[in-house]
C-alpha positions as MATLAB code, in Angstrom:
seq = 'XXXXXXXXXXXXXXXXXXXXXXXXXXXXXXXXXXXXXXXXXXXXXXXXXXXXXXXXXXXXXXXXXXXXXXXXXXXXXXXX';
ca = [
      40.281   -1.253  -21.803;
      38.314   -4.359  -21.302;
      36.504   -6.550  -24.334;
      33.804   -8.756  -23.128;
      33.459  -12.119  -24.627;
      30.875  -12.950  -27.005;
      29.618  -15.024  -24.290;
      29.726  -12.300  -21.568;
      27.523  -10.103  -24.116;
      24.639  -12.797  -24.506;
      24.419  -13.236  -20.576;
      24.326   -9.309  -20.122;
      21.663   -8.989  -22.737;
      19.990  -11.814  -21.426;
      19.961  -10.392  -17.835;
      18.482   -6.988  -19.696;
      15.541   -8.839  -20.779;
      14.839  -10.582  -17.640;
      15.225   -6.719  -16.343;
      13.091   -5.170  -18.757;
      10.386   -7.879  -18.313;
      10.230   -7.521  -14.619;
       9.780   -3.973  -14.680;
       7.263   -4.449  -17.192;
       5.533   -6.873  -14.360;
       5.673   -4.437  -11.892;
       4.174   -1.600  -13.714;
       0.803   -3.902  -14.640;
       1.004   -4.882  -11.035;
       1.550   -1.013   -9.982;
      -1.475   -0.244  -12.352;
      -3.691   -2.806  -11.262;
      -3.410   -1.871   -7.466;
      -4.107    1.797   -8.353;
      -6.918    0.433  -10.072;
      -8.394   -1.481   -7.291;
      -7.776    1.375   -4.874;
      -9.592    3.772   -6.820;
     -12.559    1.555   -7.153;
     -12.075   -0.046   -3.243;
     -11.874    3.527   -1.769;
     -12.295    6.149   -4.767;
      -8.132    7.252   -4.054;
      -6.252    8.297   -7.204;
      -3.261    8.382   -5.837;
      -1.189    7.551   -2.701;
      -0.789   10.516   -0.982;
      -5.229   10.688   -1.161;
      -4.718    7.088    0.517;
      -2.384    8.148    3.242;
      -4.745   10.988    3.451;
      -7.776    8.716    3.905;
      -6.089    6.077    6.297;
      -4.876    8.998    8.849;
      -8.624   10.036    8.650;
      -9.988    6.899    9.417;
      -7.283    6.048   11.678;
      -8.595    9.319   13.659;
     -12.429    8.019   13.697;
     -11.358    5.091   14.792;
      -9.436    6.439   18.044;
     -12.526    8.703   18.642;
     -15.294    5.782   18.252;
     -12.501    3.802   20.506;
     -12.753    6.502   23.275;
     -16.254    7.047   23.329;
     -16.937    3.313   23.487;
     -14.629    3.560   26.468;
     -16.475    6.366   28.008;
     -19.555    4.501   27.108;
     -18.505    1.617   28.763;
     -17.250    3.401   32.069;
     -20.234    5.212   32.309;
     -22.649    2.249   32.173;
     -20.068    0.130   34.696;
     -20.353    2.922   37.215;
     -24.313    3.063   37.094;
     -24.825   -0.700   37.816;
     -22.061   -0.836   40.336;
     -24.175    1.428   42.632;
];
């Protein structure tokens, strides 16, 4: 069975820290972004943000088309 050094056990506990600090980073960083998504576009979670961009995604293919049609339509009166 292998003994680590003395040494080997301050780096690994070291490199837990750094671990343990980053994570802790990452969750205020997590929590702030759910914050400011809730309070940018009133989503509590993810899946109500993936909900909301499809939605708007959809309105903005349909305002898309009918700007088209719009456009068509007012191109083929003044061509005449």
């Amino acid at each position: 069975m292998y003994k680590m050094t003395e040494k080997e056990l301050l780096e690994l506990k070291e490199d837990i820290e750094e671990a343990k600090q980053k994570v802790s980073e990452l969750k205020g960083e997590r929590q702030a972004l759910m914050k400011r998504l809730k309070e940018d576009w009133n989503c509590g979670s993810l899946e109500e943000a993936e909900k909301k961009l499809k939605e708007m995604s959809e309105q903005v293919d349909k305002l898309s088309d009918e700007i088209t049609e719009g456009m068509e339509e007012l191109e083929s009166k003044f061509e005449r």
